[in-house]
C-alpha positions in Angstrom: -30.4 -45.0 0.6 -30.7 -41.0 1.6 -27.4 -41.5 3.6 -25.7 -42.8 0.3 -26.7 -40.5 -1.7 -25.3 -38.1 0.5 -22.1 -39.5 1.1 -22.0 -39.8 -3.0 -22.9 -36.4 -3.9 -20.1 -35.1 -1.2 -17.8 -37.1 -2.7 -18.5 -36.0 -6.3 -19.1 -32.1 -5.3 -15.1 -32.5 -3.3 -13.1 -32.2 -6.8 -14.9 -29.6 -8.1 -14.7 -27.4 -4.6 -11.1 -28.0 -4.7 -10.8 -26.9 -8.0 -12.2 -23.6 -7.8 -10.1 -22.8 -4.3 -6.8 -24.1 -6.5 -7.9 -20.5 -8.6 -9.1 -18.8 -6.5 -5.7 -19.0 -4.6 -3.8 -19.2 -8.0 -0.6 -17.3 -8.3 -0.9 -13.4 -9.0 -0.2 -11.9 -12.9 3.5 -10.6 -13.0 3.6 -7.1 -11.5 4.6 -4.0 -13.0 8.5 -3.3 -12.0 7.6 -0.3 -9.9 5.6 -2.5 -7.7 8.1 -5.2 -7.5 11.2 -2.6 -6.3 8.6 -1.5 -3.2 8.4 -4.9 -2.4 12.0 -4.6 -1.2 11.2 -2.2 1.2 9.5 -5.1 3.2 10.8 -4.6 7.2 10.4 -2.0 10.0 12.3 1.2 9.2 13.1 3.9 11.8 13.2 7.7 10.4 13.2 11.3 11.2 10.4 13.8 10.0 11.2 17.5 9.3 11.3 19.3 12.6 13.1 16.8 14.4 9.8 14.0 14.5 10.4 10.4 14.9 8.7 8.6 12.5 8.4 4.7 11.9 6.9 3.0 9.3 6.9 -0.9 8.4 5.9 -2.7 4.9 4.2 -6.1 5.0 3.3 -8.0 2.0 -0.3 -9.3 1.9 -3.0 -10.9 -0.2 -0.2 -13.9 -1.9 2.1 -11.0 -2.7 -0.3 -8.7 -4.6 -0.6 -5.6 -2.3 1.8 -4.2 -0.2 0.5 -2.7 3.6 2.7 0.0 5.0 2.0 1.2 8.7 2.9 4.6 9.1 3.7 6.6 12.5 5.0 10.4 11.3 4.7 11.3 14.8 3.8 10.0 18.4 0.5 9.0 18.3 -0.8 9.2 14.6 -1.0 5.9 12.4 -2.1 6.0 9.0 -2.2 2.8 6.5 -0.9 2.8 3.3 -1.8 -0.1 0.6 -0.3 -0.2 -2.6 -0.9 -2.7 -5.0 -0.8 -3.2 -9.1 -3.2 -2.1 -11.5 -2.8 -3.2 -14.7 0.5 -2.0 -15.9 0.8 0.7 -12.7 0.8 0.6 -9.3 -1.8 2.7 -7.1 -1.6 3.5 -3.8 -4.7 4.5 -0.9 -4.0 6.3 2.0 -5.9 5.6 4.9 -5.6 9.6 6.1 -5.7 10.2 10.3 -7.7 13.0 8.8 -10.3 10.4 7.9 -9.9 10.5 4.5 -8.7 7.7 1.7 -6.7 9.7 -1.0 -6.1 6.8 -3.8 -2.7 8.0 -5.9 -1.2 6.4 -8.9 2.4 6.1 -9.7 3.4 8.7 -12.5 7.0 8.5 -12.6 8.8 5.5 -12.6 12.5 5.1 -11.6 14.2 5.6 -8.3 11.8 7.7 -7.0 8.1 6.6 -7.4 5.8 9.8 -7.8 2.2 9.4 -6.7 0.1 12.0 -7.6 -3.9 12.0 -6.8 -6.4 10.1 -8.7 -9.2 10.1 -6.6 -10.2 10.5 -2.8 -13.2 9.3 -0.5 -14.9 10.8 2.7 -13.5 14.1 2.1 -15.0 17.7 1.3 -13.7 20.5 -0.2 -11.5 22.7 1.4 -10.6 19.9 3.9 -7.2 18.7 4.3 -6.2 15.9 1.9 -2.7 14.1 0.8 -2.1 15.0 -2.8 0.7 13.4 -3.6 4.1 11.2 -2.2 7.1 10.3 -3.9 9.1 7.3 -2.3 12.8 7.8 -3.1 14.9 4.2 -3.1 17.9 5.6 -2.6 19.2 2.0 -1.7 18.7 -1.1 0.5 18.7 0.4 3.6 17.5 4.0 2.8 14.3 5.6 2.0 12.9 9.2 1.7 9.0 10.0 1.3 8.1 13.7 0.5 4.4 13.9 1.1 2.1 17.0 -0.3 -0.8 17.9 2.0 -2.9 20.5 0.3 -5.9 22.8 2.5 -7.7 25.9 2.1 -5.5 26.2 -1.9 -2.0 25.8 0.0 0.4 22.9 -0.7 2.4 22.0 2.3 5.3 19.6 1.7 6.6 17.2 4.5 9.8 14.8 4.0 10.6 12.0 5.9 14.0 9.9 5.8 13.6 6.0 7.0 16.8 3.8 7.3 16.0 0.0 7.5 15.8 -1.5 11.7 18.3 -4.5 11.3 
C-alpha cells in the first residue's frame, strides 16, 4: 500500500513540476531595441587598440537570449567579461574589471553608438582605478569601435579600440 501511494503521489506531483519548469524556462519579455542591435554583434572579432595593441573580443548570447557575454582581451594577457543585458526599457552593462572591480553602466544614448555611462560599481575604493564609461559604435555588420573612459586619482583617460568581425 506505501509503495502505491508513492508511485501515486509521483505521478500526481509530475504535472505540476513540469509546469513550473515550462515558466521558469518561458520565453524572455521583448527587449529594448538597443539590446537587440548588440545582439548582432554575436561572433569573435579581431581589433587593434591605440598604440598599436591587439585586442580580441567575442559576444555570446546566454541565459535563453536575455543577456549578452562579451570576452574581452585589450592586450596579451588581460581578460575582462562584459554582460549586458535588459532592464526594463534600457539595457545595462557590468564590467568584470582586471582591476578587480564590477563597474555596472547603463545605456544613455541610444542610436548607432550606445553610450554607457556609470551607474554604480562594486569592490572598488576611492581613488582606485575604475571604468566610467564605454560607447560601442555599430558602424556596420562587420565593424565595431569601443571608446572606453578609465578615470584615477580625478583624471579621465580615454582608450579606443576598433574590432572587424573574424569570418
Amino acid at each position: 500500500m506505501k509503495g502505491l501511494f508513492v508511485i501515486l503521489a509521483v505521478l500526481f506531483a509530475t504535472p505540476a513540476f513540469a509546469g513550473e519548469t515550462a515558466k521558469e524556462h518561458a520565453s524572455p519579455a521583448a527587449a529594448p531595441a538597443a539590446f537587440e542591435r548588440l545582439k548582432g554583434l554575436v561572433g569573435a572579432w579581431q581589433g587593434v587598440g591605440e598604440g598599436g595593441e591587439n585586442s580580441t573580443t567575442s559576444f555570446e548570447l546566454m541565459s535563453n537570449g536575455s543577456a549578452l557575454m562579451e570576452r574581452l582581451v585589450p592586450m596579451a594577457g588581460m581578460v575582462m567579461v562584459n554582460l549586458y543585458h535588459p532592464d526594463g526599457d534600457a539595457v545595462v552593462m557590468t564590467h568584470y574589471c582586471a582591476s578587480g572591480n564590477q563597474p555596472r553602466m547603463r545605456c544613455a544614448k541610444d542610436g548607432a553608438s550606445l553610450a554607457f555611462t556609470l551607474a554604480d560599481i562594486t569592490n572598488w575604493k576611492k581613488g582606485e582605478a575604475r571604468m566610467s564609461a564605454v560607447t560601442v559604435t555599430l558602424i556596420d555588420a562587420d565593424h565595431m569601435r569601443q571608446d572606453w573612459v578609465t578615470d584615477e586619482a580625478g583624471k579621465s583617460t580615454p582608450m579606443t579600440m576598433e574590432f572587424v568581425r573574424k569570418k
